[in-house]
C-alpha positions in Angstrom: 11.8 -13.5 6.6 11.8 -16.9 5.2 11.7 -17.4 1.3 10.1 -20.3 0.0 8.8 -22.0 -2.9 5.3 -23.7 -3.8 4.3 -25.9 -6.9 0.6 -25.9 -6.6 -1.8 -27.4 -9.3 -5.5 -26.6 -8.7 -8.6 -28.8 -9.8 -12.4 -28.3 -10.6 -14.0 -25.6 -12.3 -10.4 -23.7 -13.0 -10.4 -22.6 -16.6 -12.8 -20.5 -18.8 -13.5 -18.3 -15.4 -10.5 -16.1 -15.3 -8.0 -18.1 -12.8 -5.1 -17.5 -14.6 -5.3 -13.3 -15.0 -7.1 -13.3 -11.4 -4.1 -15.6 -10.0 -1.5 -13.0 -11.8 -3.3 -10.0 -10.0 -3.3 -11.5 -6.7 0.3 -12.8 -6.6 1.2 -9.3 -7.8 -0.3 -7.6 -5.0 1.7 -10.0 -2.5 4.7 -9.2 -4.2 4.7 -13.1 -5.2 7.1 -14.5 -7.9 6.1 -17.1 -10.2 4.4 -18.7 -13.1 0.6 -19.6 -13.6 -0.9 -21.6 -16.9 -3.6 -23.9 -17.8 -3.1 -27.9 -18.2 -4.7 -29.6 -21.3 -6.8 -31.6 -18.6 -8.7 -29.0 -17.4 -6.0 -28.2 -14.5 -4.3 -25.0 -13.4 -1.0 -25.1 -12.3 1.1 -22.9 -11.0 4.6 -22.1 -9.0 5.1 -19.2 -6.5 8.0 -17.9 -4.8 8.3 -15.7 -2.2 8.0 -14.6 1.2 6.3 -17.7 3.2 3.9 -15.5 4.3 2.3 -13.8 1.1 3.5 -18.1 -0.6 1.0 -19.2 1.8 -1.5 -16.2 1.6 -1.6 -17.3 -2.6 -2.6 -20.7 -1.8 -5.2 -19.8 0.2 -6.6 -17.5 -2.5 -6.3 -20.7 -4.6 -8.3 -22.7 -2.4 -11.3 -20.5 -3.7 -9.8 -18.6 -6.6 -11.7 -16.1 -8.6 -15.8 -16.0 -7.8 -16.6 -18.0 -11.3 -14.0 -20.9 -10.1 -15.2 -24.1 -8.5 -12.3 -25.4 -6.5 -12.7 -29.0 -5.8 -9.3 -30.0 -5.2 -6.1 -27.9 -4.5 -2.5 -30.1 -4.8 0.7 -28.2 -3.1 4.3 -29.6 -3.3 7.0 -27.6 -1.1 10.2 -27.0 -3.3 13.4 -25.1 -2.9 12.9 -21.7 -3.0 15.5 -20.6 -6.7 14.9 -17.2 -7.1 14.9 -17.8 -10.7 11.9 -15.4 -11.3 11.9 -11.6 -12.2 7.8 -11.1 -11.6 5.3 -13.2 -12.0 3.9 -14.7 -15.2 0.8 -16.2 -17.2 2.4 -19.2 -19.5 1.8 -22.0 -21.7 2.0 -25.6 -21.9 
């Protein structure tokens, strides 16, 4: 399978409704690598590596994201895939 890598940042009603911890769960059930953490602007980025499958699956869980979240616009840049993750993380700015 494929490996790839997706630098996503997600906008709307993101923060203060869980995205983060829900985005952790659901990445770890895909098996997805990566990095999640809120943006002083209200934003929530994150990176996920992975198989493209279960990559792709994760964004579409962002498009909606956890039932509190009001997603009104969802970014996504293709990157090379690194494997430079061990699991998948909540982090700072």
């Amino acid at each position: 399978m494929k490996k790839v890598r997706a630098h996503v940042v997600v906008d709307g009603r993101v923060q203060g409704v869980c995205f983060r911890m829900d985005t952790r769960g659901a990445a770890l059930e895909r098996k997805v690598k990566g990095w999640v953490r809120n943006l002083p602007d209200g934003r929530v980025e994150a990176v996920f590596e992975g198989e493209e499958t279960d990559v792709k699956s994760m964004i579409k869980w962002c498009e909606n994201g956890p039932p509190l979240a009001r997603v009104g616009k969802l970014d996504v840049e293709w990157e090379p895939y690194t494997d430079e993750f061990d699991g998948f993380e909540i982090t700072f700015v």
